[in-house]
N, C-alpha and C positions, 0 to 999 in steps of 0.2 A: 262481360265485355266481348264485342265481338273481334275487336284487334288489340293487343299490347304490343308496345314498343319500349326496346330499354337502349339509349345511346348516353353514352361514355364519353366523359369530355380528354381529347384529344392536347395536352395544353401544349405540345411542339408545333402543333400545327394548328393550333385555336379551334378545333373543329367539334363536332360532336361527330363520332362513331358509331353506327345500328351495330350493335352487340346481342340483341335477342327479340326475336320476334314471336308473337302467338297467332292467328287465326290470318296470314298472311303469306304470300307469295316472298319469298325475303330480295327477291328480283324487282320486285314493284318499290321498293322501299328505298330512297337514294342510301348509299353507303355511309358519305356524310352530311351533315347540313350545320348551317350557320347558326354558332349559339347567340345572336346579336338579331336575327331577322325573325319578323313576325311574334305569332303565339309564344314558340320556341324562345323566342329572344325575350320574349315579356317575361316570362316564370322565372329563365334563369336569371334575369338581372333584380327581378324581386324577390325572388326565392319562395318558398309556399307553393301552393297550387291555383291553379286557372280552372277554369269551367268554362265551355261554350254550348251553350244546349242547340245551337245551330248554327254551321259553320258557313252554312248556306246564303247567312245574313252578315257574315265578316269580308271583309276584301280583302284584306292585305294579312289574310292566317300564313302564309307560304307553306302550307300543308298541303296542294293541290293533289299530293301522292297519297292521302288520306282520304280526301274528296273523290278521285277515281276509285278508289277503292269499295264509294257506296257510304263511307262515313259523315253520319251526321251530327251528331255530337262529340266532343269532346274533353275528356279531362287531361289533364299534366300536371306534374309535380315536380321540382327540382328537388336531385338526390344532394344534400348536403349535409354536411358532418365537422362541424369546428371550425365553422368560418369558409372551410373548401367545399366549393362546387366539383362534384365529380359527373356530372349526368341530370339525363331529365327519365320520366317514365310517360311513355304516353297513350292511354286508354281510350278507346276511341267505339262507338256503340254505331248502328247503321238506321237507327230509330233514333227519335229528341230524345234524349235521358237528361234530366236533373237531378244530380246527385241531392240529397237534404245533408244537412248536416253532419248527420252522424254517419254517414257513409264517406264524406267528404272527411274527418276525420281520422275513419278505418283507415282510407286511404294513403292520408299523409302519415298514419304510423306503418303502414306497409313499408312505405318510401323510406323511412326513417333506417327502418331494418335493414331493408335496401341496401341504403349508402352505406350502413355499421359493415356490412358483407362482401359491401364493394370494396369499404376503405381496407377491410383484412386482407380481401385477398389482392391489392394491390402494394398493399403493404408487407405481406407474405411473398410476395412477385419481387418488390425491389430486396429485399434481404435475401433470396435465392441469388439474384442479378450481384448483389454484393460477396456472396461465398461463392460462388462461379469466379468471379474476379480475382476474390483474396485468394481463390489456387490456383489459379492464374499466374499470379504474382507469384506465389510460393514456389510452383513449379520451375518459372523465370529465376527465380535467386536462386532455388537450390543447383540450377544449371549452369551460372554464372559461378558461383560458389567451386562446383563441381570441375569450371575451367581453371578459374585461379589457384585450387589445389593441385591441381594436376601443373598449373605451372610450377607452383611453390615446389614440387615433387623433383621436378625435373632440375630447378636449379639445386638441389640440396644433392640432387647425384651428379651434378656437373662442379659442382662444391667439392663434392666427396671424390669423383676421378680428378680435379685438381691436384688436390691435396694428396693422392695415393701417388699422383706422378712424380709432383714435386718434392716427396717423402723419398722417391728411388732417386729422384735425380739428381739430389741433396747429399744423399746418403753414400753413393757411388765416390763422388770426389773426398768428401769427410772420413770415409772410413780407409783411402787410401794416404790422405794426408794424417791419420790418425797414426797409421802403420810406418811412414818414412819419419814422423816424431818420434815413436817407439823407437827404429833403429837407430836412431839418432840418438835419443837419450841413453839406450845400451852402451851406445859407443862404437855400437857394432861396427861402423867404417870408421872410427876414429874419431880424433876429440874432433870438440867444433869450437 
């Protein structure tokens, strides 16, 4: 091949993404393009692969960035995997190439791989994206956590200087009415 192209479907923003380029300027190549329009839009709403042995003889490919490029043929393949569209791959030669058969097959089991590789590591990507989060969170409670102890802390000493005040301030008048009971009961000023 004289160009590959590997885009990534975008699905927040419906788009497909150029993710990896071979034998290409990666400037010449739009960043996105519409997975609904042209060739592009053909594979992926069929899914399998396309063939154009001349793109020269198509109107409405919307690949003109392939065309400028010198490219005359082309293959595509949609990357998919359980029903999910994640990407196309797209092969493109600067000579008519028709693929036969069993090349056209090589092919879609490349794509196969492909998407198994893509679905990992996007899949490995959102579980990263989820343990970044969960100590995120962790972080968040243990800090929240770390305030409401520190409250719980502080009332249990405003608890405790209560109770030591109210112990002397209790205690002062108790142990002086304890003492005029005492001489009272002695007798010591006389009966009562």
């Amino acid at each position: 091949a004289d160009i590959s192209l590997l885009f990534i479907t975008n699905p927040l923003q419906n788009t497909l993404e150029l993710t990896g380029t071979y034998g290409c300027n990666p400037d010449q190549i739009p960043a996105t393009i519409s997975p609904r329009e042209g060739l592009v839009g053909q594979v992926m709403s069929t899914g399998g692969y396309l063939s154009v042995e001349d793109l020269r003889q198509q109107t409405e490919h919307k690949v003109r960035y392939l065309e400028k490029s010198g490219i005359i043929s082309l293959h595509a393949c949609c990357l998919e995997i359980q029903g999910k569209i994640l990407g196309t791959i797209l092969i493109g030669f600067r000579r008519k190439r028709e693929y036969c058969q069993q090349e056209m097959a090589r092919f879609e089991e490349l794509c196969r791989g492909a998407a198994v590789a893509i679905a990992n590591n996007l899949a490995q990507s959102q579980l990263k994206s989820y343990t970044e989060r969960l100590e995120e969170l962790v972080e968040q409670r243990t800090a929240e956590l770390e305030v409401q102890s520190e409250k719980a802390q502080q009332a249990n000493d405003a608890k405790s200087h209560f109770l030591a005040n109210m112990t002397h301030e209790l205690r002062t008048p108790i142990t002086a009415i304890l003492g005029y009971s005492s001489i009272m009961s002695d007798g010591v000023l006389g009966d009562i």
